[in-house]
PABAGU-477039 format. One record per residue (C-alpha): residue in three letters; x, y, z. Coordinates in steps of 0.001 Angstrom, whole numbers, plus 500000, padded with zeros to 6 digits. Each point is the difference from the previous one (the first is absolute). Example, Ala and Ser with C-alpha at 12.3 -4.5 7.8 and 13.67 -1.06 7.14 Angstrom:
# PABAGU-477039
ALA512300495500507800
SER501370503440499340
This chain:
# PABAGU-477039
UNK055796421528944044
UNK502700497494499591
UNK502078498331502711
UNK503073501339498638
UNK498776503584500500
UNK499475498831504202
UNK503326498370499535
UNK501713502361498282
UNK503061498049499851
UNK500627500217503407
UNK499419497033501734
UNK502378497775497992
UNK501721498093502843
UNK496997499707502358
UNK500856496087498368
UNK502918499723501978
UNK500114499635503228
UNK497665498188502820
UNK497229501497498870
UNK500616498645496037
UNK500971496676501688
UNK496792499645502239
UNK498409500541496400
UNK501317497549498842
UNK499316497647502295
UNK496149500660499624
UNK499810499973496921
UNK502632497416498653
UNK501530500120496609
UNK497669502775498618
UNK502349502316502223
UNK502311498397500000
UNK502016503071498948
UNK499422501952502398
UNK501704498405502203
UNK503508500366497986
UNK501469503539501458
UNK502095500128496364
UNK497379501512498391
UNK500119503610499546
UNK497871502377498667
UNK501095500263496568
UNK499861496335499909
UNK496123499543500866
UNK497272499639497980
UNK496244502236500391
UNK498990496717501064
UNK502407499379502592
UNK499663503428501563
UNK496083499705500332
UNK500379496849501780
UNK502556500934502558
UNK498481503623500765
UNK496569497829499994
UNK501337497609502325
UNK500761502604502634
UNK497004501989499514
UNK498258497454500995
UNK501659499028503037
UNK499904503382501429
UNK496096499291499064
UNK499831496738501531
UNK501439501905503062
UNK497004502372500255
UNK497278498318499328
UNK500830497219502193
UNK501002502455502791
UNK496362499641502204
UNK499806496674499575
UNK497703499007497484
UNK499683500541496293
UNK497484502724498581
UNK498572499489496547
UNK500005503692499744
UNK503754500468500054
UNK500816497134497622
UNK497955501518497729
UNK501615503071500508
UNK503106498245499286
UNK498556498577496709
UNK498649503231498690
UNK503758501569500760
UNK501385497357498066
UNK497120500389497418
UNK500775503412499088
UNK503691500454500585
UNK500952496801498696
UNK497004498121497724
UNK498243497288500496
UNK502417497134499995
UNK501628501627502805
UNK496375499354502006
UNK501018496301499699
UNK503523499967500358
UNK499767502052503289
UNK497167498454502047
UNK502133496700498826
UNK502686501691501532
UNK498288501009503250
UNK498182496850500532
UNK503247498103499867
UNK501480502887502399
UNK497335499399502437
UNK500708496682500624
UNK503374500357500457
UNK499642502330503139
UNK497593497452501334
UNK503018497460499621
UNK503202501953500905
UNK498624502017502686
UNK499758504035501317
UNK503589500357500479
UNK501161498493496420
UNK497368502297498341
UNK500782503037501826
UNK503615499231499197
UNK499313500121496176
UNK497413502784500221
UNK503125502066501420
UNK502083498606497142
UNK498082500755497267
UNK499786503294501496
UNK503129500678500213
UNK501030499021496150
UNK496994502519498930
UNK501580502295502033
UNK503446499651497738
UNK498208500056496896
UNK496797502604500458
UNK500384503686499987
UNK497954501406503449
UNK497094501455497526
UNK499593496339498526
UNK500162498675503783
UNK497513502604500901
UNK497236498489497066
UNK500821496439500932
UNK499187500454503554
UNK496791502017498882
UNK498694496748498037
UNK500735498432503738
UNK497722502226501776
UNK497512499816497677
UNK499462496246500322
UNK499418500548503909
UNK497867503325499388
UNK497899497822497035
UNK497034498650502580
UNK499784503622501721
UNK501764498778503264
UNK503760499656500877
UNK500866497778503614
UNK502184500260502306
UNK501719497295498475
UNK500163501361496197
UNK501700503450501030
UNK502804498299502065
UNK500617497764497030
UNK499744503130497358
UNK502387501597502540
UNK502528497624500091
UNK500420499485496303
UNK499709504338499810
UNK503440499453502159
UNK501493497845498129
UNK499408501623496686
UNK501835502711501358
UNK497093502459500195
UNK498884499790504073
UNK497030499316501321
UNK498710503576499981
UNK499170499670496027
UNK497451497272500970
UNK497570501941502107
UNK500369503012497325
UNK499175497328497475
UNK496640498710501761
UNK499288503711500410
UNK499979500625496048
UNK496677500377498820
UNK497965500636503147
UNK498512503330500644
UNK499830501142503351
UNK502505502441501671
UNK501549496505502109
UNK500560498722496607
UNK501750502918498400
UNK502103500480502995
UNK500885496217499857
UNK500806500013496594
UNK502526503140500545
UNK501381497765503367
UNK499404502914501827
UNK497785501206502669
UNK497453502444501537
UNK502263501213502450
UNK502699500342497472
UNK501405503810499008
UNK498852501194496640
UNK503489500122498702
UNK500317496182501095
UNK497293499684497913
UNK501482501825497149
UNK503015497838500143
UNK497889496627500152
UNK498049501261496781
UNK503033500715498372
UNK501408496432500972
UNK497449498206498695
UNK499309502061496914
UNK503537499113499182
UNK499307496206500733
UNK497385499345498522
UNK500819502712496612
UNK498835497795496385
UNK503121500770498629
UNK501816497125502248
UNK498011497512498194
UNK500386501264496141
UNK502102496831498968
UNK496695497833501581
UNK497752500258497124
UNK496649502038499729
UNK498099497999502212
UNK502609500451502925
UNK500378503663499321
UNK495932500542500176
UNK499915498162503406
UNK503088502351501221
UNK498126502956498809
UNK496393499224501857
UNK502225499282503581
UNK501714503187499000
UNK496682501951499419
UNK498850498160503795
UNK502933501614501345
UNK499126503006498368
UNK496347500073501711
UNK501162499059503209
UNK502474502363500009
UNK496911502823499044
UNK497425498461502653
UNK502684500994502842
UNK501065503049498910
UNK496396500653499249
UNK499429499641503526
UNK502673501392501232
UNK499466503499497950
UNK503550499302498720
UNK501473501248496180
């Protein structure tokens, strides 16, 4: 799939702004457009787009997998293969440049300058990305903490607070982690509702999510988006049969 199917055309000011100009500053005169807020959309190149929406996918990245502490092979290969197969392979080089770079800029600037630009970029994604494309990106997210089967303490507040700032709550991360197991706990966690709950509350949950996380959000994406929206919709699906399964509901 090519970038300009994730992009979609959307994304063409992410340039401008603090988050184009902290770009810029990393990575000097390569992008060194990005940091000129008079570009618009019509005015960018395929190029161009890649680069900023790669620049921010990667710092959103760089947020995660640094969030415990330490650096897991596991979830910069995740990162890789993402790139890999959404983007092609010179994207595998261009973003762990990208990252690396990013990486040793928190180290210099400190927690409060990064969480400051984490909130940033954030908020411009939030101008540009429609809630279904918010909802994928922030899947990607909690699939590099999920990658080496265990998520800390640390890793969920940091999923959280990005969930916030994307617009979409918290809530959608624990419903994300849930995805794919397959006990009762999960299914229920995936639906963001509980045991206790009435089986019309759970009605209205399925319905909630169905609606979320429907394929047809993503159809502008490309194929490979739309197949990943389909198998969390199918999870949904089975979570949604395992409690009413258990619950002897219709």
């Amino acid at each position: 799939m090519g970038a300009n199917k994730w992009i979609g055309g959307i994304l063409g000011f992410i340039g401008g702004g603090p988050i184009g100009a902290l770009a810029g500053f990393l990575f000097g005169s390569a992008f060194d457009f990005l940091s000129d807020s008079s570009n618009s959309v019509s005015g960018t190149t395929d190029k161009e787009e890649r680069n900023r929406f790669l620049f921010s996918l990667m710092l959103l990245s760089a947020d995660v997998i640094q969030s415990d502490g330490k650096i897991m092979h596991s979830e910069m290969e995740y990162v890789r293969q993402f790139l890999r197969q959404n983007f092609g392979e010179t994207a595998v080089t261009e973003g762990e440049s990208h990252i690396l770079r990013i990486f040793e800029w928190r180290k210099k600037v400190g927690e409060s300058t990064w969480k400051a630009k984490i909130t940033e970029c954030c908020s411009q994604l939030c101008r540009v990305m429609p809630s279904g494309q918010r909802i994928q990106l922030m899947n990607y997210l909690v699939e590099i903490a999920k990658v080496d089967k265990s998520i800390s303490s640390n890793e969920k507040d940091t999923l959280y607070r990005i969930a916030t700032q994307l617009g979409l709550g918290s809530k959608v991360v624990d419903q994300m982690i849930g995805l794919g197991g397959d006990s009762l706990d999960d299914a229920y966690r995936v639906l963001g509702v509980t045991k206790d709950s009435t089986d019309e509350e759970v009605r209205k949950a399925y319905k909630q999510m169905a609606l979320k996380y429907h394929p047809d959000h993503v159809t502008s994406l490309g194929e490979d988006i739309r197949k990943a929206a389909e198998e969390k919709f199918k999870e949904v699906n089975q979570a949604k049969d395992r409690i009413y399964k258990s619950r002897g509901m219709k």
